[in-house]
PARO-399671 format. One record per residue (C-alpha): x, z, y. Coordinates in steps of 0.25 Angstrom, whole numbers, plus 2048, in hexadecimal, padded with zeros to 3 digits. Example, Ala and Ser with C-alpha at 12.3 -4.5 7.8 and 13.67 -1.06 7.14 Angstrom:
2
83181F7EE/83781D7FC/
This chain:
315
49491B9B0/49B9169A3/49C921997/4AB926998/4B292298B/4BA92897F/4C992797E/4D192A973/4DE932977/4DD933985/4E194098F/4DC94199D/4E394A9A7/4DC9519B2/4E295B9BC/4DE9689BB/4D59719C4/4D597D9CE/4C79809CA/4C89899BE/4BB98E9B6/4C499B9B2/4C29A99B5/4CF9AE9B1/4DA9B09BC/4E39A59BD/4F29A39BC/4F89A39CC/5069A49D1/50B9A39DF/51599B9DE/51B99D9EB/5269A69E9/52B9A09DE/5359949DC/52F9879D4/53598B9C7/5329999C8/5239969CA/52398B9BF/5289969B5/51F9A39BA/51399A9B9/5159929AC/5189A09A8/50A9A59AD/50399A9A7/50A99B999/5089AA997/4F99A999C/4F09AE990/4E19AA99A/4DE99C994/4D5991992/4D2983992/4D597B99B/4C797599C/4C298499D/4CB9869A8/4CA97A9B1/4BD9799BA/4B79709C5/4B49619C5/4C395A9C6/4C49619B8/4B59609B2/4B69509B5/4C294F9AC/4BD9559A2/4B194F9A0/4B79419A1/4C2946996/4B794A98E/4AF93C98E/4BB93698C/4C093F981/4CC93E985/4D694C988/4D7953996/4E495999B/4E59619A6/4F295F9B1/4F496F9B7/4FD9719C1/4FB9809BA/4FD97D9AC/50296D9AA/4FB9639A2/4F296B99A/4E6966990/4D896A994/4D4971986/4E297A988/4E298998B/4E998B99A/4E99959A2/4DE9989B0/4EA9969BC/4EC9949CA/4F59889CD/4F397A9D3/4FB9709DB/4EF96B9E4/4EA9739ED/4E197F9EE/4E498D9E7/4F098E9DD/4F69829E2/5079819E2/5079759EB/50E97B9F7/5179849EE/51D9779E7/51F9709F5/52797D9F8/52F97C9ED/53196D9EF/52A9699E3/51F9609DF/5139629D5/51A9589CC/5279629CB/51D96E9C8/5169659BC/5229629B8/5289739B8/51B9769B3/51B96F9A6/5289719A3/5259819A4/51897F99B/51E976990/51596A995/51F95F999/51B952999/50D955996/50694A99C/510940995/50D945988/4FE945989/4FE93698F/50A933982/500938978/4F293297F/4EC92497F/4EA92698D/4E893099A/4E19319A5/4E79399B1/4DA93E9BC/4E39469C5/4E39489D5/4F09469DD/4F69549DC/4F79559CC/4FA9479CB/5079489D4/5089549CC/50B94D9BE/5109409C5/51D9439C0/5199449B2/5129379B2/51D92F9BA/5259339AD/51D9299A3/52291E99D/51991199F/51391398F/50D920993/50991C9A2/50091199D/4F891D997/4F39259A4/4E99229AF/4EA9299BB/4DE92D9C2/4E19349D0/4DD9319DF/4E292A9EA/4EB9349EE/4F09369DD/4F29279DE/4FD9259E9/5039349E5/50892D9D7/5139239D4/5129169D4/5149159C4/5089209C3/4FF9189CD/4FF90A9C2/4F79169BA/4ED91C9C5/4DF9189C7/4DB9139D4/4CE91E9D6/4CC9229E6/4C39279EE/4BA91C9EB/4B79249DF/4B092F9E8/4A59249EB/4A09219DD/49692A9D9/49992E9CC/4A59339CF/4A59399DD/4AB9479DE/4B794D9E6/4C79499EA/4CC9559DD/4C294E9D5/4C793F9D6/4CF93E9CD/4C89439C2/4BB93B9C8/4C39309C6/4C79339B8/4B79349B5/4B69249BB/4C19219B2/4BD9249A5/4AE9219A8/4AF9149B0/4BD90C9AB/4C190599F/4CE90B99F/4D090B990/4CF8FB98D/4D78F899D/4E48F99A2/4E59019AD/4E48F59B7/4D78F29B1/4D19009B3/4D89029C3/4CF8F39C5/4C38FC9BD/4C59079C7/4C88FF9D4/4BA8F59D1/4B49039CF/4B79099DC/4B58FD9E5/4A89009E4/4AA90D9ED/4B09119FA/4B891D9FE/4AE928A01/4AE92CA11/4B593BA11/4AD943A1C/4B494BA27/4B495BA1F/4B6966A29/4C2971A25/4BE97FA21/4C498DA20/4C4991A10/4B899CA17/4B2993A1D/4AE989A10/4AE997A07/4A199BA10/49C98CA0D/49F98EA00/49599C9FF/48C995A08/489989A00/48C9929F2/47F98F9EE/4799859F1/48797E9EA/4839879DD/49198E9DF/4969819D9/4A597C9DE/4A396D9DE/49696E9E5/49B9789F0/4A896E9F1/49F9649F3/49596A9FE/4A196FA06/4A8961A07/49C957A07/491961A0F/49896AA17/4A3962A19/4AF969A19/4BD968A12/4C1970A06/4CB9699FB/4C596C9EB/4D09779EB/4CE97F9F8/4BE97D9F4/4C19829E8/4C798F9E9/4BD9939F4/4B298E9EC/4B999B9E1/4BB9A59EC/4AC9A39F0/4A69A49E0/4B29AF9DE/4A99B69E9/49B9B59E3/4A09BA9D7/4A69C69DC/4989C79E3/4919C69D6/4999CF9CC/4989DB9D8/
């Protein structure tokens, strides 16, 4: 595999994750009982008068974010953050431990935003305005000699509306990495910009890994494997497609459904043997045992079972 190059300038932007490596007790608010606008000010209000922070890279955990870093270290390049909690925010600033998501799995305001007939984009949009961080994404791409977007299908849809704002000048700038999914969820005018990764990706083995982990799997083949300095961006889609012609789609097996006890009691059976460690558990559940369980339910089962052991260990 080629040695991942230096740029001068340049800002990759990564979603950020549920898995946190903090101990503190993170920001929550039900939003439920509240009106849009009245949730966007108590938790803009929650997140500005916190006083329990660090870094974003202290905060962040698991592989989705651990890829992105690394590659934004080998390409000395900066790394932003896109928080459906906290905005756009740089990897080396101080933010707050929270509890907010609109994917799936704990903390997430999907359903709420459907009941208030609004879209993640509006909620980016509210969000922003409430933290003094409008039009962060354009500034960032306006001041960079390029960025590299490596986001799944819900953050991008998320900041779609941002992007859909950019005059051509500043459009020539940005790559999109997503999946399949991300592809046909964006514009036409944002698809000129996307990378054409699929699940071929998941055959190669150097980059093999799971669906919340494509895009930043992706992002790694980018860096590493195109010439997408000296080319235009036909010229690296025609690197990308001669690539992954030389895989086909991995065959997804039939995954039996479980009840949360039912995969939490796999979970301390196989503890382990896994080494208590998340990926490894994930994956023995979904390539061994064969049973369904999405990176978010998986993971917040995987911390009710090591909240367990350590309450067994401290008694």
């Amino acid at each position: 595999m080629p040695s991942i190059p230096s740029v001068k300038n340049w800002h990759v932007v990564t979603n950020c994750s549920s898995i946190k490596k903090r101990q503190d007790s993170p920001l929550k608010l039900d939003p439920f009982r509240l009106s849009f606008d009245q949730f966007c000010l108590q938790w803009t209000t929650k997140v500005k008068s916190s006083t329990s922070q660090v870094s974003a890279l202290e905060t962040y955990g698991g592989r989705t974010f651990i890829e992105a870093v690394a590659v934004t270290e080998k390409l000395q390049a900066e790394l932003y953050v896109v928080s459906a909690g906290l905005g756009l925010v740089k990897a080396s600033e101080n933010i707050p431990n929270y509890s907010l998501t609109v994917s799936k799995g704990e903390g997430s305001i999907g359903n709420w935003l459907l009941s208030q007939n609004k879209s993640p984009s509006d909620w980016w949009l509210a969000l922003n305005q409430q933290l003094g961080r409008s039009n962060a994404i354009r500034k960032i791409i306006k001041s960079s000699e390029g960025v590299i977007f490596a986001l799944p299908s819900t953050y991008l849809e998320m900041i779609d509306i941002e992007l859909e704002k950019l005059p051509p000048e500043l459009l020539a700038k940005i790559f999109i990495i997503t999946s399949t999914a991300g592809r046909k969820a964006i514009s036409s005018k944002l698809k000129e910009r996307a990378l054409p990764y699929d699940e071929r990706l998941d055959s190669a083995k150097n980059y093999q890994g799971t669906r919340n982990d494509f895009a930043q799997r992706a992002l790694k083949h980018f860096v590493a494997e195109t010439d997408f300095i000296n080319q235009d961006i036909n010229g690296v889609k025609n690197e990308i497609n001669s690539y992954l012609k030389k895989y086909k789609k991995p065959e997804i097996p039939a995954r039996t459904k479980l009840a949360d006890e039912a995969i939490v009691a796999l979970i301390e059976k196989n503890w382990n043997a896994c080494g208590g460690t998340r990926d490894k558990l994930h994956r023995y559940l979904r390539d061994t045992a064969l049973v369904a369980c999405e990176q978010n339910r998986f993971g917040a089962l995987w911390n009710q079972v090591r909240s367990t052991k350590v309450q067994r260990i401290s008694v």
